[in-house]
C-alpha positions in Angstrom: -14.1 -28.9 92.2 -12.2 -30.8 95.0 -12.7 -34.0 92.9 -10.1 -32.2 89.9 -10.5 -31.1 86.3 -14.4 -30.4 85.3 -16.2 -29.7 82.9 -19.3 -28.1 84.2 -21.2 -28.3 80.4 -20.9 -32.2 80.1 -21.0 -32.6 83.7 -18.2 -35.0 83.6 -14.3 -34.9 85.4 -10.6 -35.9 83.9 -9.1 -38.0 85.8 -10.7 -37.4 89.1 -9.0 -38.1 92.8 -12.2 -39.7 94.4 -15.5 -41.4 92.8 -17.7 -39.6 90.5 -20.5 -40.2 88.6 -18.8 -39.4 84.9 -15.1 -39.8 84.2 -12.7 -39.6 81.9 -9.6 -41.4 82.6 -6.4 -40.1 80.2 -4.2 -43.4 81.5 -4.1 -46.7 83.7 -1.7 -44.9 86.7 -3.3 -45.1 89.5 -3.1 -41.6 90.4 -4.8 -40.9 87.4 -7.0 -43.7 87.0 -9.1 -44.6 90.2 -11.9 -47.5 90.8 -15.8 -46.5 92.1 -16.9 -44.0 89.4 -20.0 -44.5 87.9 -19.5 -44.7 84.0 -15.5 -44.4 83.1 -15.0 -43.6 79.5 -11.0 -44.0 78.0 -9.0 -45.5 75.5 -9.5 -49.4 74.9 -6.3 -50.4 76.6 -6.3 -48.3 79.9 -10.1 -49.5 80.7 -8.2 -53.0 80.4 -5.8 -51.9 82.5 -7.9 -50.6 85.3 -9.7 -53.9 85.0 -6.5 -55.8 85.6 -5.7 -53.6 88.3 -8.9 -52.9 90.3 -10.9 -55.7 88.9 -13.8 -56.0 86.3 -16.6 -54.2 88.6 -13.5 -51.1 88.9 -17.2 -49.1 87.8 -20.4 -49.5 86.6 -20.6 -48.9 83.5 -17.9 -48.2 80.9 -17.3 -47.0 77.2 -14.3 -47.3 74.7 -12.9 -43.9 73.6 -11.1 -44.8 70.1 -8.6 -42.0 69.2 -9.4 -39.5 67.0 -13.0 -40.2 67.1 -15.1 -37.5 68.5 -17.7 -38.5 71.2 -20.5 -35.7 72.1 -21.5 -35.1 75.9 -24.7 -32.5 76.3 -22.6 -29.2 74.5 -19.7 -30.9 74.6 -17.0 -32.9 71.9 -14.5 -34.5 73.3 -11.5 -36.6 71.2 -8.7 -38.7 72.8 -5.4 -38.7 71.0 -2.0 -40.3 72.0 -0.3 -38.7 75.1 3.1 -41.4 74.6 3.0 -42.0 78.5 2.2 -45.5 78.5 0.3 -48.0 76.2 -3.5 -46.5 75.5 -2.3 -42.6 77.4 -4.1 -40.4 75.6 -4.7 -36.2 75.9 -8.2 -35.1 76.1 -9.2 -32.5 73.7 -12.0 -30.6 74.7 -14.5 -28.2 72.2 -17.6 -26.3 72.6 -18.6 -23.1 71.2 -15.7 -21.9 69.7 -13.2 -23.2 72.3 -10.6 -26.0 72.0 -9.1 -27.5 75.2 -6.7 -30.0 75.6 -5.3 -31.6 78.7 -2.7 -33.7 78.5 -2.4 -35.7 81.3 1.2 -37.4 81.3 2.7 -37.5 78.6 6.2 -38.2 76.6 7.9 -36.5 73.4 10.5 -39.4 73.5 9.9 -42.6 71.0 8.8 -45.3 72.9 8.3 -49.0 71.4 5.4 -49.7 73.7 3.0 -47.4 73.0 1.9 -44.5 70.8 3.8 -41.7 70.1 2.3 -38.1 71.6 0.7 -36.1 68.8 0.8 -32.5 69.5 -3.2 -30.6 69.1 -3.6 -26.8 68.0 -5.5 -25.1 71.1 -6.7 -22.1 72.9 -6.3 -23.7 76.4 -3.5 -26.5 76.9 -4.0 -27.7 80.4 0.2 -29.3 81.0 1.5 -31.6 83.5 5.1 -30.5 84.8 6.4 -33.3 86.7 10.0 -32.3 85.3 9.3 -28.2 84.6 12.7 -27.4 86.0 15.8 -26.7 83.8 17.8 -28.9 85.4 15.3 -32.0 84.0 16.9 -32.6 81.0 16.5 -36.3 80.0 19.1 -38.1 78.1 18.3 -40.5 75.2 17.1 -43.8 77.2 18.9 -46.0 74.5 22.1 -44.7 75.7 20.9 -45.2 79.3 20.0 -49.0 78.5 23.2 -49.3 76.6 25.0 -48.0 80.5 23.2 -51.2 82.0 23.9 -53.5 79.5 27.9 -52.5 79.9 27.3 -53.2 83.5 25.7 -56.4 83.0 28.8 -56.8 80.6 31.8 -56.0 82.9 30.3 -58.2 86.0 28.8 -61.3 85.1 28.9 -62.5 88.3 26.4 -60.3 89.6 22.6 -59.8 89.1 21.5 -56.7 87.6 17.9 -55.4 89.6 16.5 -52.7 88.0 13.7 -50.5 89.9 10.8 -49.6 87.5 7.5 -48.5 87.8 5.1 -51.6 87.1 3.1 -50.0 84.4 4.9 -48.9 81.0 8.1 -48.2 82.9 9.3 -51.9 83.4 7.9 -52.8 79.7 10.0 -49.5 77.9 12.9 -50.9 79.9 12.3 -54.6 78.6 11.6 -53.3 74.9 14.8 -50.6 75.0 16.8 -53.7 76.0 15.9 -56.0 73.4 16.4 -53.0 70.9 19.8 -52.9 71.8 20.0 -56.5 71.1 19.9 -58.2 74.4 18.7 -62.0 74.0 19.4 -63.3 77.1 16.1 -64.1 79.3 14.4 -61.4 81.0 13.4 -62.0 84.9 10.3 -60.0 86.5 8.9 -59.6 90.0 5.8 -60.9 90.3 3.9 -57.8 90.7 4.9 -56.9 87.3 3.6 -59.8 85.3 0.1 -58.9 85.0 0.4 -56.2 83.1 3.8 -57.3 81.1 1.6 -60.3 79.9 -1.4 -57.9 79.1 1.5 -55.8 76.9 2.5 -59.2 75.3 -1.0 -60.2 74.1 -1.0 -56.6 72.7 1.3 -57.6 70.5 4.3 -55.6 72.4 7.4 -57.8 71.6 9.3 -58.2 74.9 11.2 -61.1 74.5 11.8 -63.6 77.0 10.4 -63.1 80.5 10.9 -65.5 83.5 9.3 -64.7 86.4 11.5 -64.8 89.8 9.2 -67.0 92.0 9.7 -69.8 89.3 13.5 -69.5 89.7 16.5 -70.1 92.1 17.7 -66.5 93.1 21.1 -67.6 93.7 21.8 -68.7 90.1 21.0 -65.5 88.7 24.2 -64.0 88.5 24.8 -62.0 85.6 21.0 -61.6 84.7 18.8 -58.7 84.6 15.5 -58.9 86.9 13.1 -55.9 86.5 10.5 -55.1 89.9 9.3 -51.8 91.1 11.3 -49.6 92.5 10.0 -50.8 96.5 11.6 -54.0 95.5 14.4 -53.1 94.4 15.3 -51.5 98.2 14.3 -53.6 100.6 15.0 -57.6 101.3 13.8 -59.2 98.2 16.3 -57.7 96.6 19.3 -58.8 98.5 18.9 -62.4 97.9 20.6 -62.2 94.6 24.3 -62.7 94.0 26.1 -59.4 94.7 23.3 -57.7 93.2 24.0 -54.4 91.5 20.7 -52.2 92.2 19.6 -49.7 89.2 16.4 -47.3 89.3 15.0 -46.3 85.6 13.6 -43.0 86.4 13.7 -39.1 85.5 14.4 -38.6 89.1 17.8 -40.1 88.8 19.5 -36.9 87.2 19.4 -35.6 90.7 22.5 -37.5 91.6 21.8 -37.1 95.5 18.4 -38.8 95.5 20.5 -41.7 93.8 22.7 -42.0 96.4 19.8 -41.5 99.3 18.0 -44.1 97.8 21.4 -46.6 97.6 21.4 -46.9 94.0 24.0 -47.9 92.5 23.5 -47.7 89.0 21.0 -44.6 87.9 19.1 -44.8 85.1 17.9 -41.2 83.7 14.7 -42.7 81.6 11.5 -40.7 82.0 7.8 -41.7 80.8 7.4 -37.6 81.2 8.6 -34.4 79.5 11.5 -32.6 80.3 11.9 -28.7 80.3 12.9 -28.7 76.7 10.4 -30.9 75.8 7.9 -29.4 78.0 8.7 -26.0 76.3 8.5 -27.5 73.0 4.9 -28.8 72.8 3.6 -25.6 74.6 4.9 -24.0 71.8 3.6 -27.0 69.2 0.1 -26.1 70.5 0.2 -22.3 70.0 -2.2 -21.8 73.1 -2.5 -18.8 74.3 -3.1 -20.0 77.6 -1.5 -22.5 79.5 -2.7 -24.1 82.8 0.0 -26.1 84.9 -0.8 -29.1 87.0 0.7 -30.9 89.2 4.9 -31.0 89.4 7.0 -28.4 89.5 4.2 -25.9 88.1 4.9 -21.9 89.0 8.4 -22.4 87.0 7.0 -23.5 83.8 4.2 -20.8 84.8 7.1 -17.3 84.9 8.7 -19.7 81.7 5.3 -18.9 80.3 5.2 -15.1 81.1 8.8 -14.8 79.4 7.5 -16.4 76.6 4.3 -13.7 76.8 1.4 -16.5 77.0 -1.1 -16.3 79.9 0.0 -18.8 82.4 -1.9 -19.8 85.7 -0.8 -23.2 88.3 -3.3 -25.7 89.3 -2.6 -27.5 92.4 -4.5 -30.5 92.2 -4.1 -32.5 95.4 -3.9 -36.3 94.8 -1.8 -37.3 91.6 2.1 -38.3 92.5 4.4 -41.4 92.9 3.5 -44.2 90.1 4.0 -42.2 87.0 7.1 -40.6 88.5 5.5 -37.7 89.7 5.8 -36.9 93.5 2.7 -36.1 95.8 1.5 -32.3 95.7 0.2 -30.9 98.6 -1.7 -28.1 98.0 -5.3 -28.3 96.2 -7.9 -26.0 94.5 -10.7 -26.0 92.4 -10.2 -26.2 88.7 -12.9 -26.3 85.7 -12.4 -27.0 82.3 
């Protein structure tokens, strides 16, 4: 179906690209999670999230998906069980007759302090993203990328420290990875990443202290760290701090040349996604014997498959790229579930 993933017994999509009567939304990205569907049914925290984002009439009617707890649609169970993307990501685990499905939307093998950890489900089907299915996307440990800015932030006090990351789950990993390391100095956030670091907060995510630029003097924060999205962090906002030393937190920063093409000084190699190991790893955790490959880099994880002798197949689904690190894909076709 043009609209993305569906599931023709329940009559219901995941995560569709345009409105719908029935959805099921697997996280609060917005290329995954979009306003003007009819009834919306997801985890607790990502129909807050779309409610912060899009407003509280974001659809018309709405229902809380706890994990693990099975919810019947016509023929069809469905269960939603920790994806470790972002706070309330979950996979969506599909049975009828016989046949377990799980799609994954995004999702994470790393520990992350903000949200729950990815729990891999045995399958027949496993429907994978592949944002990073290339060899080269191996991620580092982020700690040891948080402990490269804090070093930074170390050897020139004299200069503010801006770090690009994605407003959702990326900035608050960052914020939490730094206070792990031990970093009690004031946090400071673009505004267009307080609404949903405060929603974190009251969900009991410890995040410090956070001070949001507007209230503050730019030119006294030399030496301090200041997290905004990545936009920010390139164009004129950004150059009204003292010498400012511009980082971006994202998987795409292992390609050293988009670093440079995007003037950024100080690459951070921390991914809310899988990498090829990792990627590689859970196919095997799930012991499907078929694997379907959205969006990213699909047809290599797709011959990894055929090596590994499972049934492999791409789906292009047109629509899901940028905020959750993945870039747009340009081809589209019709997929069910």
């Amino acid at each position: 179906m043009p609209a993305g993933l569906y599931c023709p017994p329940a009559d219901i999509y995941i995560d569709p690209v345009r409105p719908v009567a029935r959805a099921l939304i697997t996280h609060g990205h917005s290329d995954h999670a979009r306003s003007g569907h009819g009834s919306v049914l997801a985890t607790r925290e990502t129909l807050a999230i779309m409610a912060l984002r899009y407003g509280e009439g974001f659809t018309e009617a709405q229902q809380v998906a706890v994990p693990g707890e099975t919810i019947r649609i016509g023929e069809v169970d469905f269960r939603f069980v920790p994806a470790g993307h972002v706070l309330g990501s979950a996979q969506i685990v599909v049975e009828s007759r016989g046949l377990r499905i799980v799609a994954s939307g995004d999702y994470k093998r790393e520990r992350d302090p903000t949200c729950a950890g990815f729990e891999p489900v045995a399958c027949d089907i496993f429907i994978t993203e592949a944002t990073f299915g290339l060899p080269v996307f191996r991620h580092p440990p982020a700690a040891g990328e948080v402990a490269k800015l804090l070093e930074s932030v170390r050897l020139f006090p004299e200069r503010s420290h801006i770090v690009g990351a994605y407003s959702l789950g990326k900035a608050q990993r960052v914020m939490a990875l730094i206070r792990e390391a031990g970093y009690e100095q004031p946090l400071y956030i673009h505004g267009a990443v307080e609404k949903i670091t405060g929603f974190y907060e009251k969900e009991g995510i410890a995040l410090g202290e956070i001070r949001p630029v507007a209230r503050t003097d730019r030119k006294a924060l030399g030496g301090e760290i200041v997290i905004c999205p990545p936009s920010a962090a390139q164009d004129l906002w950004a150059r009204r701090f003292p010498d400012p030393v511009t980082a971006f937190a994202s998987g795409w920063m292992r390609i050293r040349a988009r670093a440079r093409q995007k003037g950024v000084e100080l690459p951070l190699v921390i991914s809310d996604h899988a990498d090829w190991d990792d990627l590689q790893a859970t196919i095997r955790e799930t012991g499907a014997g078929e694997i379907w490959v959205t969006h990213g880099e699909a047809e290599a994880l797709v011959h990894w498959c055929g090596t590994a002798g499972l049934k492999a197949k791409p789906l292009h689904l047109v629509g899901y790229g940028d905020e959750g690190e993945a870039e747009p894909v340009e081809e589209a076709a019709d997929a069910a579930v």
